[in-house]
C-alpha positions as CSV (number, residue, x, y, z in Angstrom):
1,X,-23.7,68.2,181.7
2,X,-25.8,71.2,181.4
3,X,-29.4,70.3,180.5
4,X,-30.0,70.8,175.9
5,X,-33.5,72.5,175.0
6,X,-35.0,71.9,171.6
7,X,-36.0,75.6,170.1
8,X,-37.0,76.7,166.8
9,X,-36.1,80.2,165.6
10,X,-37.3,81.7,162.3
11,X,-34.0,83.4,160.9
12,X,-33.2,85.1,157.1
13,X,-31.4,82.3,155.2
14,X,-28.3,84.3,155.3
15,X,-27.8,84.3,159.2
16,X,-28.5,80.1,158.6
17,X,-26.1,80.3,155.9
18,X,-23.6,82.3,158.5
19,X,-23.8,79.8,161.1
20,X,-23.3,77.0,158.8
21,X,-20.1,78.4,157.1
22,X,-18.7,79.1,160.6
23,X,-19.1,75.9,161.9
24,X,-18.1,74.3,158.3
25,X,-15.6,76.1,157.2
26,X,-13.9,78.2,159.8
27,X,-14.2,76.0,162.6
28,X,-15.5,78.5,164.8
29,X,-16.8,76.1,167.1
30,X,-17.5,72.3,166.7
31,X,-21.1,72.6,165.9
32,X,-24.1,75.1,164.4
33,X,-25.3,74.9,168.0
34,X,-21.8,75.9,169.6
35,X,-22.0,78.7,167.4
36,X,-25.1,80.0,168.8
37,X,-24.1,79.5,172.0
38,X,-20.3,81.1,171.4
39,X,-22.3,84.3,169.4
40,X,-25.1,84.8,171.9
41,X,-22.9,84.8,175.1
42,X,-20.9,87.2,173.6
43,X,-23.6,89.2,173.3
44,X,-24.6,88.6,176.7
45,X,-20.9,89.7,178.2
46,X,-20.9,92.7,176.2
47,X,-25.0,93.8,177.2
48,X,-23.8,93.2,181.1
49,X,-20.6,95.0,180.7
50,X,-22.8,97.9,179.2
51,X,-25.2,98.1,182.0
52,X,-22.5,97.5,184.1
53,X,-20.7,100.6,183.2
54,X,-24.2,102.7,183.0
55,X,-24.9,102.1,186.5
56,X,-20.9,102.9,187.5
57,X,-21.6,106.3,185.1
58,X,-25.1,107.0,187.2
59,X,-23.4,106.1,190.7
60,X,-20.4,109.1,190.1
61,X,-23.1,111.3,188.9
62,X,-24.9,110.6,192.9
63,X,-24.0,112.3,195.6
64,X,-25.2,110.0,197.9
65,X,-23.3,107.2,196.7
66,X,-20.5,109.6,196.6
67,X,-20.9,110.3,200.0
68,X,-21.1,106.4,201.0
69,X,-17.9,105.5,198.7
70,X,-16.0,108.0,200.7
71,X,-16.7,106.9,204.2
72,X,-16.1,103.3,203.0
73,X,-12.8,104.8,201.7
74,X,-12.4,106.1,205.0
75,X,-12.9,103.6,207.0
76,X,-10.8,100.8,205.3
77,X,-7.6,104.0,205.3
78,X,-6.0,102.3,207.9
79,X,-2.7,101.5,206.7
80,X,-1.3,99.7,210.1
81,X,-3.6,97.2,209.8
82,X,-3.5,97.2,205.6
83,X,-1.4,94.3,204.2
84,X,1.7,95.9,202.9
């Protein structure tokens, strides 16, 4: 069982009132705290995917990774020794 810390955010009323109504009346998730949890990693998947595809963007913009990419390409081009 993963390890519950006690933490004490000052939020508008309405987000409170959010997180209640999801948990109350949709059935979001079983608890105000499993909505938190569901919202925020989320947000975490979707801020990793995002820097994840910045740094892909940067890398084709670098020649030297480029470069590296294509060798690596080159290297694993041997298709008698490639699974078919």
């Amino acid at each position: 069982m993963t390890t519950r810390v006690k933490r004490t955010y000052n939020l508008p009323e309405e987000t409170v009132r959010r997180v209640r109504e999801l948990a109350d009346e949709y059935g979001a998730a079983r608890t105000q705290d499993g909505v938190i949890e569901t919202a925020v990693e989320r947000l975490y998947v979707s801020v990793r995917a995002e820097a994840e595809a910045a740094s892909w963007e940067a890398a084709a913009a670098d020649p030297a990774f480029q470069v590296e990419m294509a060798a690596i390409a080159h290297a694993f081009d041997d298709r008698d020794t490639w699974p078919a």
